[in-house]
N, C-alpha and C positions, 0 to 999 in steps of 0.2 A: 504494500500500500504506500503512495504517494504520503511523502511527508510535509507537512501542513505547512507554512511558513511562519514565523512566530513575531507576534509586532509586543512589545511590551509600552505602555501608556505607565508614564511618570508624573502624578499630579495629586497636590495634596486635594484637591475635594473632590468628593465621590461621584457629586454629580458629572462631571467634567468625565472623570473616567466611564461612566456606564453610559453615556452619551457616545463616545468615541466609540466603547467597544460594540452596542448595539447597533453603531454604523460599519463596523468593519466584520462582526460576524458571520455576516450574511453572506460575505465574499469568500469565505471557507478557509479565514486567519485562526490560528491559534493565540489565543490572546492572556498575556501577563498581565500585573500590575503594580506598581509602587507609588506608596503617598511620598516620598522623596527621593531626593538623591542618592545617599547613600545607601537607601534602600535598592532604589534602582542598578547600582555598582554591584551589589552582592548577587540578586537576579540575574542580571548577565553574564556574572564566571558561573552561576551555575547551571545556565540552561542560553545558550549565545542566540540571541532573538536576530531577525533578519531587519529591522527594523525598529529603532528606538520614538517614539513623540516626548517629547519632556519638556515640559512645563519650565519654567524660570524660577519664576517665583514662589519657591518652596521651603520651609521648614527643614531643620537639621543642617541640610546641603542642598542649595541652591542650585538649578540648574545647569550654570555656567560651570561651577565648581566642579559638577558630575561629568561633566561632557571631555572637560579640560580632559581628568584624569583617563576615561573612556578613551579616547583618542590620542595618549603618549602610550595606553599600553600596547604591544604590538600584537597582542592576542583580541583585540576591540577596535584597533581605530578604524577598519573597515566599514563597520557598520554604521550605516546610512542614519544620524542622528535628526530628527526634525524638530525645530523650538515651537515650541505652542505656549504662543503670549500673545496677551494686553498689550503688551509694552510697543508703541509704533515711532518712538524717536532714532533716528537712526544711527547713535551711539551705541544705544543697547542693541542693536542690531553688527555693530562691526565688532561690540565687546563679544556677540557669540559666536560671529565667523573666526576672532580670533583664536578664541575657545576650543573651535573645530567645528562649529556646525554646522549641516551640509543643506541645510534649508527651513522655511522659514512655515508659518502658518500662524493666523492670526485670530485671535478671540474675537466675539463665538465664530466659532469652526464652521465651514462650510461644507456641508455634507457630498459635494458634488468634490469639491477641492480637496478635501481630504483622501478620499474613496483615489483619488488621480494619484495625487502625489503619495501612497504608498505601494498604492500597485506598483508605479516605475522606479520606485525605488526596491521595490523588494525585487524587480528586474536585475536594477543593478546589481545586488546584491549576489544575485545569481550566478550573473555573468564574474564578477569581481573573486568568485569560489572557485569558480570553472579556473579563471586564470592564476589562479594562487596554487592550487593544485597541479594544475600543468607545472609550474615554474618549480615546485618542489620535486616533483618527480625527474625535474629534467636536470635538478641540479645532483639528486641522489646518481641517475645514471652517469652525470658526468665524475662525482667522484669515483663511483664504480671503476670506472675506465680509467685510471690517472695515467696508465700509460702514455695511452693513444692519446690525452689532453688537447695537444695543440691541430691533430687533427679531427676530432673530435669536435674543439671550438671553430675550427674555420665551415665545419660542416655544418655546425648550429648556426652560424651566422647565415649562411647561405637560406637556409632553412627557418630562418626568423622572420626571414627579410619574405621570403616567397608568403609564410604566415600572413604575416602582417600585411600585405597588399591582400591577400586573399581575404582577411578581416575586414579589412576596410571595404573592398566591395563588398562583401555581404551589407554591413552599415550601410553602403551608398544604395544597395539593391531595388531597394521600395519606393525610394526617391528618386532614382535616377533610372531610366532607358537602359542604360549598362553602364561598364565600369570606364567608360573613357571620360569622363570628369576629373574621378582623382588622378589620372595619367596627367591629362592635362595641365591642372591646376598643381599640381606637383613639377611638374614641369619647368611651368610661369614661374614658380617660386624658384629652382635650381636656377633660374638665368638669371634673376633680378639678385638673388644671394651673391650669384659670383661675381657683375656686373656692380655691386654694393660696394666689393673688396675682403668679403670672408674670406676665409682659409680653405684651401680644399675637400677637406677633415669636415667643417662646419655644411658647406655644401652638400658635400655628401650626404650628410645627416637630416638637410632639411629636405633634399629629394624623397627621401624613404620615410621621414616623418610625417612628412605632408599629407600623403592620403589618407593619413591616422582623424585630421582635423572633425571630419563629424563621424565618429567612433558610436558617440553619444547618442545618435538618432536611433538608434537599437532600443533606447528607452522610451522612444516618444510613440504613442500610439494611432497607428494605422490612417483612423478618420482625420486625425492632425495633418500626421504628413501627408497623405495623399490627397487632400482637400482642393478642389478646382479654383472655390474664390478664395478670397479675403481673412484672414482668420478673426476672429472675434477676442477679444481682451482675453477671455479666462485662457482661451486654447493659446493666443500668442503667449503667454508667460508659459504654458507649461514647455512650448516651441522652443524656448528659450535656455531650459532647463538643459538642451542637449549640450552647451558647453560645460556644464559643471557636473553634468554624470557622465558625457567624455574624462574630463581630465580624472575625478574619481576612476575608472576604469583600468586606466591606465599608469595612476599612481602608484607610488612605493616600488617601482621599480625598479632594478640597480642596473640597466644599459641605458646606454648614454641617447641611444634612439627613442625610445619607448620615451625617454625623461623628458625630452625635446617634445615628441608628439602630444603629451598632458602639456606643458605650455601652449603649447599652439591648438590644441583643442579648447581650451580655456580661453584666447584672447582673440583668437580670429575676426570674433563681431566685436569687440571694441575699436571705440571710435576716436580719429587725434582732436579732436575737440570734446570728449570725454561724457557724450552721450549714447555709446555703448555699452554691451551688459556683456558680462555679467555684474562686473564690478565698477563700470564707469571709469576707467584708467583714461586717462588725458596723458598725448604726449608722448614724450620720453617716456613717460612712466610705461607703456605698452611695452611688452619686449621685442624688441628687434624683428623676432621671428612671426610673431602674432601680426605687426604691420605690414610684411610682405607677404604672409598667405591671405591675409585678410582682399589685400588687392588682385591676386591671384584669382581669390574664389571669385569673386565679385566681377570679375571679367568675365571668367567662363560661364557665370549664371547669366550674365546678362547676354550674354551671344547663343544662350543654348534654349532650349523647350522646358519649361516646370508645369507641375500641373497646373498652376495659378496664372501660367504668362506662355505668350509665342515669345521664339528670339527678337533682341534686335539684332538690327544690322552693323556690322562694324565698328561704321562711320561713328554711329549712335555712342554703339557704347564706347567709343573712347570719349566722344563731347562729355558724356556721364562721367567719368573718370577725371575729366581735367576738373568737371563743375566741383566735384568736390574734393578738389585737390585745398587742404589746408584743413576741412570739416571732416571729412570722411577719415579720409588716408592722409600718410604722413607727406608732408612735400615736397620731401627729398626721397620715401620710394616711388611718388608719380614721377617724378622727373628720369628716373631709372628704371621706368616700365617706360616710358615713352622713346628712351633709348635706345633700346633693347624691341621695340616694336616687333620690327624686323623675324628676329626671331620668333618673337610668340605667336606673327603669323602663322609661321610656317610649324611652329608644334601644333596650334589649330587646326593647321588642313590634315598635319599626320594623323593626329589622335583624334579621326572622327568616327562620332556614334554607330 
């Protein structure tokens, strides 16, 4: 028999918990419970829920306090921790990302937004097991072999790499005609990286990470992403969510590609004028790598077919590209995409659908 999934709900009043668990019963969760913090700490070594809700404002140990500790041990930070507060200042909102919290939900709860946001988390989750387990198994066989080591690792790399594009299409699958997106746009990024002045090393690294960038859409559900119009407020925010259950995905990793790929999974839709999400990063502050796939993606969406839109033409989407050169994107990688033109035509014409 299929094993349940287990969400544990941390909140000192009672109502609050039999509200939450009589909306998640139904869905065929297995459901904990704790009036605090430290309560809620002891519950999870002894039974590791797929899914935490924890309240803030609590008794004994406070929410922050629990989550902190939750997410330094290495046996817990995995799990998908969600804050369930009152609280809508946005201080107490970065004191619990710094905390570790992987998302947010606001008093009183909304029975449609709740029901969303643990389903695709207890996805993550899933998926975040699958890959943990691979990674242990792959490390046991590689000390197994300490011989053979060095060929052993040039084979796993080879074999990461073929993974990891094959991951990534699958992510692009639903969304995309096929997999010549992430070719592309992986691409676009390898020429404006080296045309930048990275190292080749670095280059290297963003060509194979690139296709990693929406990883995250694996958690986004079906009617969202395949949707023809417009998305409506609730669906856009969960839309959104795929940058930050990418990079969770992909976290904790010890190769240097996979590390890069959770950056740029993360930062891709930030914006240099700092009206992007996930975190609003203006600037410099975006990482390097985040500003040149960000303009990557956004070329090749705007030249290809989504459910929501026909291409446009060329001409079009570069005039798009320069308009928000300074808003959008950064102005020194527009100026280095328009550079480089040249070539991204022509990986355009190679890499078509």
């Amino acid at each position: 028999m299929e094993k349940k999934p287990i969400i544990l709900i941390a909140d000192d009043e009672d109502r609050n918990r039999r509200l939450m668990e009589a909306l998640l019963l139904p869905m065929g969760y297995e459901i904990m419970t704790a009036v605090n913090g430290k309560e809620a700490i002891d519950k999870v070594k002894e039974t590791s829920p797929d899914v935490i809700l924890m309240d803030i404002m609590m008794p004994v140990m406070d929410g922050l306090a629990a989550v902190k500790i939750l997410k330094q041990d290495k046996d817990t930070r995995f799990i998908p921790v969600v804050m369930v507060t009152a609280l809508r200042e946005v201080n107490d909102r970065v004191k619990a990302l710094e905390a570790g919290a992987d998302d947010f939900l606001s008093k009183p709860v909304d029975k449609t937004e709740l029901r969303a946001r643990v389903q695709t988390l207890v996805k993550v989750k899933a998926h975040s097991d699958l890959l943990q387990n691979y990674q242990k198994q792959l490390e046991s066989e590689v000390t197994r072999k300490t011989i053979q080591l060095q060929k052993n690792l040039e084979i796993l790399q080879l074999a990461s790499l073929d993974f990891i594009n094959r991951l990534s299409r699958a992510a692009e699958y639903k969304d995309e005609d096929t997999g010549a997106h992430i070719e592309r746009m992986s691409r676009y990024s390898e020429i404006i990286a080296r045309k930048k002045g990275l190292d080749a090393k670095t280059v290297e690294r963003i060509l194979y990470a690139a296709p990693m960038h929406d990883a995250g859409k694996i958690g986004i559900p079906d009617k969202i992403l395949l949707k023809p119009g417009k998305l409506d407020p609730d669906e856009w925010e969960i839309m959104k969510q795929h940058t930050t259950i990418g990079a969770r995905i992909l976290s904790g990793s010890r190769a240097g590609i996979v590390r890069l790929a959770e950056v740029i999974a993360l930062t891709h839709h930030e914006r240099w004028d700092g009206s992007g999400y996930p975190c609003g990063l203006k600037g410099a502050r975006i990482p390097l790598v985040g500003r040149i796939t960000a303009i990557a993606d956004v070329f090749d969406a705007l030249t290809t077919r989504r459910p929501y839109k026909e291409p446009f033409s060329v001409d079009k989407s570069f005039a798009i590209i320069q308009e928000n050169k300074g808003t959008h994107f950064d102005p020194q990688v527009v100026d280095i995409f328009f550079a480089v033109q040249d070539e991204i035509l022509a990986i355009k014409e190679q890499y078509q659908g």
